[in-house]
C-alpha positions, -999 to 999 in steps of 0.1 A, spaced: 164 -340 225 150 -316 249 132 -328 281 110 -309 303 116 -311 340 88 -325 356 76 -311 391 54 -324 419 19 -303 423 -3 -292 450 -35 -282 456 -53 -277 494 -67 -276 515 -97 -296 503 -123 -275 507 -106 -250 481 -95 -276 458 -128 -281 442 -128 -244 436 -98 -242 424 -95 -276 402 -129 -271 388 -136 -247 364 -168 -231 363 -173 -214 331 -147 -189 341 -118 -177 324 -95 -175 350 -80 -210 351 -72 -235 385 -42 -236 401 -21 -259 410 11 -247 430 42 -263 426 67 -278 449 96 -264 443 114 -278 474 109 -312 466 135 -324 437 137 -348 415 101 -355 405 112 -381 378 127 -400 409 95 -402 429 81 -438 434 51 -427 455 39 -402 474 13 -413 506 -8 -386 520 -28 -386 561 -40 -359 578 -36 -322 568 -7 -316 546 17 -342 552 28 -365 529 58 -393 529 78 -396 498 92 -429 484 127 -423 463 149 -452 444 152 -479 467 148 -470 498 147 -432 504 123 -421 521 110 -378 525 87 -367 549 68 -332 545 53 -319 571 33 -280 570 61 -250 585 83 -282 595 121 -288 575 116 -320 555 128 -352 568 147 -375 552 148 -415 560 173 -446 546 161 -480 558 197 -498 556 197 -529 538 165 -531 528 143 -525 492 113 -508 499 82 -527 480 56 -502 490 42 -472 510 8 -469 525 -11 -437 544 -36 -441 575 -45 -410 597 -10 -399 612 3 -431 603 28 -443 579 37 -480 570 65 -490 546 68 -528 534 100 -541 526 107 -566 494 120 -589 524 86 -591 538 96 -565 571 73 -538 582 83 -502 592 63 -476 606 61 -439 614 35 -425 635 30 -395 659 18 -407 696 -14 -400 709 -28 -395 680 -58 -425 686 -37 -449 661 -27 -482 673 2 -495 655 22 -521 669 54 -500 676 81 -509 696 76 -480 713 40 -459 705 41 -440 738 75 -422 730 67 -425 687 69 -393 666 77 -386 632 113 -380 636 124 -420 636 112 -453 613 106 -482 636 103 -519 628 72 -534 634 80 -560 662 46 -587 652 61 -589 613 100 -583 619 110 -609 646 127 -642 627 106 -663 653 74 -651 640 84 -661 600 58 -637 593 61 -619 560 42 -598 548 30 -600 506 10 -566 507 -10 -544 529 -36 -513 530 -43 -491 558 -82 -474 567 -83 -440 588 -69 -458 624 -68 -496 612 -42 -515 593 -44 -549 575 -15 -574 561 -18 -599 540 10 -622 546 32 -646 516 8 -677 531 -19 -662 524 -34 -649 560 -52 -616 566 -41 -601 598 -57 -564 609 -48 -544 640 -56 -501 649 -93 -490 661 -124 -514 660 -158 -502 660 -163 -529 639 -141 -522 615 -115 -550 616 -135 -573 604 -122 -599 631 -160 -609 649 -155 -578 675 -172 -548 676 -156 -526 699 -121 -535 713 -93 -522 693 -63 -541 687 -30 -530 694 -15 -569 681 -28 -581 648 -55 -600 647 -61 -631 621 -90 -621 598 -90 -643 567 -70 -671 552 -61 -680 511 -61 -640 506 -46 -622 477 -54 -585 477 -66 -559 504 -78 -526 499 -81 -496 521 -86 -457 520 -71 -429 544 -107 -419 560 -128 -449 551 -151 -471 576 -147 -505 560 -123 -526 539 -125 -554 509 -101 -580 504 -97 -608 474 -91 -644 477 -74 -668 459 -109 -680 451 -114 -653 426 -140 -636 454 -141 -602 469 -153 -599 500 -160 -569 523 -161 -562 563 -168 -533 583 -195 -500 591 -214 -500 565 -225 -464 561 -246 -455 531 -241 -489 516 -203 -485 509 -196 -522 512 -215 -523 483 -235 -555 495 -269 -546 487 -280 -534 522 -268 -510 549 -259 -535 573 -229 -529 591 -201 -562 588 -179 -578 617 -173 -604 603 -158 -606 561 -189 -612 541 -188 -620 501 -192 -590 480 -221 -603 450 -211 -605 412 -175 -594 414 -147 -617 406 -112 -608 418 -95 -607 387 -117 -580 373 -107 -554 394 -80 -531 389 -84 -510 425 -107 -506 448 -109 -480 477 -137 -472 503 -138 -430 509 -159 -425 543 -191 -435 536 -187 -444 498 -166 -469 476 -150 -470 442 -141 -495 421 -121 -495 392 -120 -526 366 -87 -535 347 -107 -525 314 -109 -495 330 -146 -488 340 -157 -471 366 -182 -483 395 -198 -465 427 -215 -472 455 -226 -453 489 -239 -425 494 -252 -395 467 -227 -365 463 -200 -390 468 -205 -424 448 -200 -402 413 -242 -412 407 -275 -397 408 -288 -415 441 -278 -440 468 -264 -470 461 -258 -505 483 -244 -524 452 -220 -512 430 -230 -496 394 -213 -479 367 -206 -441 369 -225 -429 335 -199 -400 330 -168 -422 331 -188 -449 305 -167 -439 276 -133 -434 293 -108 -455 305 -96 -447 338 -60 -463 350 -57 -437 383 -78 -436 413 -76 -421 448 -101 -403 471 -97 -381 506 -124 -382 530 -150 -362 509 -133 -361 471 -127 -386 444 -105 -381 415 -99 -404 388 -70 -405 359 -76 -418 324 -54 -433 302 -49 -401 282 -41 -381 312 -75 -364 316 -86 -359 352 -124 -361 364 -133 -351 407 -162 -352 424 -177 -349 460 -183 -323 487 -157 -292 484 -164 -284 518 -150 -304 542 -163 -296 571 -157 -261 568 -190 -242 561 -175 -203 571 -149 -207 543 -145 -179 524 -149 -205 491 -187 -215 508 -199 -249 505 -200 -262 468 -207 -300 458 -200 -316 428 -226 -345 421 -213 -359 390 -176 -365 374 -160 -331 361 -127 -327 342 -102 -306 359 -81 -287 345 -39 -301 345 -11 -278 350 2 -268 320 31 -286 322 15 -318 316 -11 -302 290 20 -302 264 35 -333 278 7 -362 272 37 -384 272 42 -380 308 21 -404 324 4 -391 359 -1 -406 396 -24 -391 421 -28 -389 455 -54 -371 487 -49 -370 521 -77 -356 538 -72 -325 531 -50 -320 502 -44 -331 466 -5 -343 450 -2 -347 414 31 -358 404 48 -382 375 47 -416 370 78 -435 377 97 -450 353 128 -469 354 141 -467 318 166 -494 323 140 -519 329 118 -501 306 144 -508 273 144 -542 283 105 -550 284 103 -530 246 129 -559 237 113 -586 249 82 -575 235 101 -568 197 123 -599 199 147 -584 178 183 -598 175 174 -628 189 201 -655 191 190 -684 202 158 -705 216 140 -719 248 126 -752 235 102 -773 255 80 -800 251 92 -801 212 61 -780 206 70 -747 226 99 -725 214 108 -688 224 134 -668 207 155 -655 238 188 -639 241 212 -663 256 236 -639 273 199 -623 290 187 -654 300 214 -674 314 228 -642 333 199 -643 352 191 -677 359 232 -685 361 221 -717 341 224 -726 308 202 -728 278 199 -766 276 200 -771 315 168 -751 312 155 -767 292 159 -799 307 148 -792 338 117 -771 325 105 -804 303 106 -826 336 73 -809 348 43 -796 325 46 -759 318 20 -743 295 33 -718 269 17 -688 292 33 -699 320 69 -698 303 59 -664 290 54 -651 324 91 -668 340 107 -649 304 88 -615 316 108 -616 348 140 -628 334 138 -599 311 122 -570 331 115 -586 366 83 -588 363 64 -607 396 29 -609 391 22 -645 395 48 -653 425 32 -686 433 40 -692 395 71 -683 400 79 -703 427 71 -736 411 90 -731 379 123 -716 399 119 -750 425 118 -769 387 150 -747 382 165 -756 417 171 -718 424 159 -702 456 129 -680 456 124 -649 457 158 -641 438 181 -622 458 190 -604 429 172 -577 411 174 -571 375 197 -542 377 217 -558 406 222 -587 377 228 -566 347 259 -547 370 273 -580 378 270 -587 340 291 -552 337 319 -565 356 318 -597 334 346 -592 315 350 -628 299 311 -628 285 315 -593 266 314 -606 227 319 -566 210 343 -537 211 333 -503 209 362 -484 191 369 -449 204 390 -427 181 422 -412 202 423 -372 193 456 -367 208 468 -392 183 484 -380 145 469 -415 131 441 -430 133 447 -444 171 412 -460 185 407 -468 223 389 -502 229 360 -508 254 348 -542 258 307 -542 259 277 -565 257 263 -559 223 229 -568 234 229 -541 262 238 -512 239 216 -522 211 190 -523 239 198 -490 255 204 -466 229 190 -461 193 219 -453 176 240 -481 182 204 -502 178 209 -488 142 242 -494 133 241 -526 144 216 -532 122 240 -524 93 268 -544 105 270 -587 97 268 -605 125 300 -617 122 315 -582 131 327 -578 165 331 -544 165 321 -506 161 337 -474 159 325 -441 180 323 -416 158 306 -393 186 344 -372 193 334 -376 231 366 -381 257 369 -419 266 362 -414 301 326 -395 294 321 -433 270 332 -452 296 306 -439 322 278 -438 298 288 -473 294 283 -479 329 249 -464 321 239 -484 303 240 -515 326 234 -498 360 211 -470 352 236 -453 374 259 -420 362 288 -423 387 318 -391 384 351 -395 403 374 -370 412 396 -378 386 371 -365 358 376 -333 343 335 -330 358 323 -297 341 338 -316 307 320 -351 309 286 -332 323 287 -311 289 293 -345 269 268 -365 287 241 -343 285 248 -343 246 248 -378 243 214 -382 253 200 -370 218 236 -382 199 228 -416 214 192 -415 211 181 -427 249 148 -434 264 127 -401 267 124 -411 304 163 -416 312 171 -399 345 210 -382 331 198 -347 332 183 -348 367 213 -365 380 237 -344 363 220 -314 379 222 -325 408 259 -332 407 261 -293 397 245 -278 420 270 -297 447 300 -279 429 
């Protein structure tokens, strides 16, 4: 199996991007330049953009990189913590923690008012905590949150909008002038807020199904039918929360993608993607027959990703810049750009993109393969050994060692406490989506069935935090992988104890001959000539999504067999061996 390494793009400043990205019936193509000096691409969460070239990095957990132009790269830890998201204002940085925390980084005097500890002595070389959402007396924590140009909003776990940074009328809290260094209370019952790095106004949902808007509303970017600016939140018409997929507001125009994947403007012309000004948001005719699943916009440029990794812009190329060698050049209507090459032959690579103000980052999607091989076998129910049965009409084929690992329960306990409250079949779909790939997308959902289950929520535990302790569970291992000794005259094998789910799950070969064995068997021979110690770490793989090498490893040896097994073994295309392995080499 050979894999491509993946890189992180560039393209900027703004005003040359459009010239560069968008073809013109010339044969010269646009470029792109790559980032050499930022590794690991396959690694890369998200990258957030602000002002100029800058951009912060989000890595694994909780790694954080910060680029800044002529400057060394920075790099951040926040200790203890799991990073759950990164957002981008105008020389601002915020970073929510899974534990509810806020962190910031932020230059001083640069007209933004986070809450800091400190924002007179702030600059980009430290991560501070947030004081209003990290003190324990507060028990504020924070769900999710968007940040516009100088203003920041929060939506906390109960439900209640808070905003703070530069007013004008922009925080939507009644004021129209005095900024707010504090956060303000907005809005109650909130699910959703969205934002944009240059934008005037913001939207939030509720957990009415609504949308609702606040803030100037230039060109009619609110999208509520007139150009009346909002202090207050005010209900956006026709739109039900649940519909939309993302939603951003781009100076003085908005876009709004649905989760079928259409494509809506509104605002002003030469920005909104349509013919004319708009106060109420309509469908961009060139995006009609595409689906687009990407969307992000700078303060004059919109850019949106389809499904099949094509990529349409539109906007003002200019940016402010008139004298610019490239000259002024406007873009009315959506235009495909042209990819690097790179992801031309690669439509299995999946994209992400991101604009500051000035720039554009095109990079790969994450994908954690561990969690990945565990959704395609929920999804495909194969070997399935036993059932969740509730209500005598509502059965799922599960797989008991999966299930009761994560909920530390057994089958029939389940079960029994499941059928003491009424739980629809889609509702006991979703709590099997997070016991098999942690997925969290109805938490209040969630809550109620783990209360029914008498287990705290959130878990403490992640998914691959679980399937390590199941690792070190040596009484539940039910197989034996059989290594053949080559130091021995006869026929000598090795033994390793394993999960048979887990490596059925994790790697096609063993997927296959376990399909040719009874179920009765209990074990397998390896019949890949690999040293036991290069197994046993792939092993390890397997569980933790982790290559660990010790000292004691003949290194260059087990870095030769592992990057073999990944086509012996048959991985996932996305596994993250070769990029690990290279960085161990280049540390020798």
């Amino acid at each position: 199996m050979t894999q491509t390494r993946t890189q992180i793009f560039y393209s900027g400043s703004i005003n040359k991007s459009i010239n560069q990205l968008f073809n013109q019936n010339e044969n010269k193509s646009p470029r792109w330049t790559p980032l050499s000096k930022i590794k690991n691409a396959n690694k890369v969460r998200k990258i957030v953009s602000g002002n100029r070239q800058n951009c912060l990095i989000w890595k694994g957990i909780n790694n954080l990189e910060f680029y800044q132009t002529r400057n060394e790269p920075k790099f951040f830890t926040i200790e203890n913590e799991e990073i759950k998201d990164i957002q981008s204002g105008c020389w601002t940085y915020l970073i929510l923690v899974k534990s509810g925390k806020v962190f910031s980084l932020a230059q001083k005097n640069s007209g933004c008012e986070v809450p800091l500890s400190d924002p007179q002595s702030s600059t980009f070389e430290k991560i501070r905590p947030v004081p209003f959402f990290n003190k324990k007396e507060n028990n504020r924590k924070v769900e999710t949150f968007a940040m516009v140009g100088w203003s920041n909003y929060f939506v906390c776990k109960d439900g209640k909008l808070f905003g703070n940074g530069f007013n004008e009328g922009r925080l939507g809290d009644g004021t129209s002038n005095e900024s707010k260094n504090l956060p303000v209370l907005i809005f109650e019952n909130v699910t959703r807020v969205f934002g944009g790095v240059k934008g005037y106004g913001f939207f939030f949902t509720t957990k009415n199904n609504e949308l609702y808007a606040a803030g100037q509303n230039h060109g009619g970017c609110l999208g509520i039918g007139n150009l009346t600016d909002q202090i207050s939140p005010v209900k956006v018409p026709n739109w039900k929360a649940e519909d939309i997929l993302y939603l951003q507001t781009n100076h003085n125009h908005s876009i709004l993608i649905t989760k079928e994947g259409k494509t809506y403007g509104c605002g002003n012309d030469g920005l909104n993607g349509l013919p004319q000004d708009k106060s109420t948001f309509t469908e961009i005719e060139e995006l009609k027959n595409k689906k687009v699943v990407e969307y992000f916009g700078g303060t004059r440029i919109s850019l949106a990703l389809t499904n099949e990794n094509e990529l349409f812009g539109w906007g003002f190329g200019s940016d402010n810049h008139p004298t610019d060698q490239y000259g002024n050049i406007t873009i009315l209507k959506p235009h495909k750009f042209n990819l690097p090459e790179i992801f031309q032959n690669n439509p299995s690579i999946k994209l992400k993109i991101t604009c500051g103000t000035h720039c554009i980052y095109l990079y790969p999607s994450y994908n954690n393969c561990l969690i990945q091989d565990f959704q395609k076998l929920f999804e495909s129910k194969i070997f399935c050994d036993s059932k969740l049965s509730l209500n005598e009409n509502i059965q799922f084929p599960i797989h008991k060692i999966i299930v009761e690992s994560r909920t530390n329960l057994q089958i029939s306990t389940i079960e029994d406490l499941l059928n003491k409250e009424s739980f629809s079949k889609q509702e006991i779909l979703l709590f099997l989506k997070w016991v098999y790939f942690d997925e969290t997308t109805n938490a209040d959902l969630l809550k109620r069935i783990f209360n029914s289950l008498n287990i705290s929520y959130p878990p403490k535990n992640t998914f691959q935090k679980d399937l390590h302790d199941l690792f070190n569970d040596e009484d539940s291992k039910d197989f034996t992988l059989l290594i053949k000794n080559d130091d021995e005259d006869e026929e000598v094998y090795e033994e390793i104890a394993v999960h048979k789910i887990v490596l059925l799950t994790r790697s096609g070969l063993f997927r296959e001959m376990f399909e040719n064995t009874t179920e009765e068997s209990k074990s397998v021979k390896d019949y890949s000539g690999k040293s036991i110690e290069s197994i046993e770490i792939l092993i390890k793989y397997f569980y933790t999504g982790k290559i660990e090498l010790t000292a004691d490893n003949d290194i260059l040896l087990i870095i030769e067999e592992l990057e073999d097994s990944i086509e012996y073994y048959q991985l996932n295309e996305n596994s993250n061996i070769l990029s690990r392995l290279n960085e161990i080499k280049n540390k020798l």
